[in-house]
LOSELO-414821 format. One record per residue (C-alpha): residue in three letters; z, y, x. Coordinates in steps of 0.25 Angstrom, whole numbers, plus 5000, padded with zeros to 4 digits. Example, Ala and Ser with C-alpha at 12.3 -4.5 7.8 and 13.67 -1.06 7.14 Angstrom:
! LOSELO-414821
ala503149825049 ser502949965055 
This chain:
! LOSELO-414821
unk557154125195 unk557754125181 unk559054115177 unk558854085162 unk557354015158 unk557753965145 unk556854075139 unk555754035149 unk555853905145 unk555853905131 unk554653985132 unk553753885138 unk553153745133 unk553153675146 unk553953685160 unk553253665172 unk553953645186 unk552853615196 unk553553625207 unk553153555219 unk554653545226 unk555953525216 unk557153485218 unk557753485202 unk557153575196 unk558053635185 unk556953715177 unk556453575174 unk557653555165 unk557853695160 unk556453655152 unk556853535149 unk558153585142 unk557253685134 unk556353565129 unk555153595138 unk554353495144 unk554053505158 unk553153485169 unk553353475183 unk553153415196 unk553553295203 unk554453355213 unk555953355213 unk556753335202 unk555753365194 unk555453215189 unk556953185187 unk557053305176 unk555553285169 unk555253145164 unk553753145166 unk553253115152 unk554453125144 unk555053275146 unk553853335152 unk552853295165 unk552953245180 unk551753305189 unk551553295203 unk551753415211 unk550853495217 unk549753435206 unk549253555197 unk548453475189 unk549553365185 unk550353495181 unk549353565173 unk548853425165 unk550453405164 unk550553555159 unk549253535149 unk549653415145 unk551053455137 unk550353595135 unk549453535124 unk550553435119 unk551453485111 unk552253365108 unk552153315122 unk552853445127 unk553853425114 unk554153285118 unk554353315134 unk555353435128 unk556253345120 unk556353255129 unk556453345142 unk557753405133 unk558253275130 unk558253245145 unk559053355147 unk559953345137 unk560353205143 unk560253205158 unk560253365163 unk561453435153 unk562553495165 unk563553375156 unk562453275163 unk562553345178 unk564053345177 unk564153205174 unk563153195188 unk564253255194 unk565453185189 unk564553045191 unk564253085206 unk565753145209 unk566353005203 unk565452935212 unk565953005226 unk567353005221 unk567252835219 unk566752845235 unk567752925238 
């Protein structure tokens, strides 16, 4: 466990998450804040956070070599992984900022209190 990745991230040129159980995996849009494309596995929240083919890629889980190919595939694309970044940061910026949560939470609390 690592309190601070931000160094890790901006490090690397692809996340990968191939978890085979996830509920929401927060790594996911830690990367995609810092502009990385990911990969990762069909499991979870994993397919709320990464639009397959738009900020990175969708596997199956439990499938090595849909991981690997999803892997090699934005290892020798350059643009592709530039692409997938931009837009996985733009994805952040406009559903996953803590103003976006909050507004969740005032959303929902309005809702029970007109129940009430």
């Amino acid at each position: 466990f690592k309190e601070e990745v931000n160094g890790y991230l901006s490090a690397i040129d692809i996340f990968v998450n191939s978890s085979r159980a996830e509920p929401f995996a927060l790594v996911n849009l830690e990367a995609m804040a810092m502009e990385k494309p990911v990969v990762a596995t069909n499991v979870g929240g994993n397919p709320e956070a990464v639009l397959d083919g738009i900020t990175g890629r969708i596997v199956p889980a439990r499938n090595a070599a849909s991981l690997a190919e999803a892997i090699l595939n934005l290892a020798r694309n350059n643009n592709l992984r530039s692409e997938f970044g931009k837009a996985a940061r733009e994805r952040i910026l406009k559903h996953f900022t803590i103003d976006q949560y909050y507004q969740g939470i005032e959303k929902v609390l309005n809702q029970m209190l007109a129940m009430a």
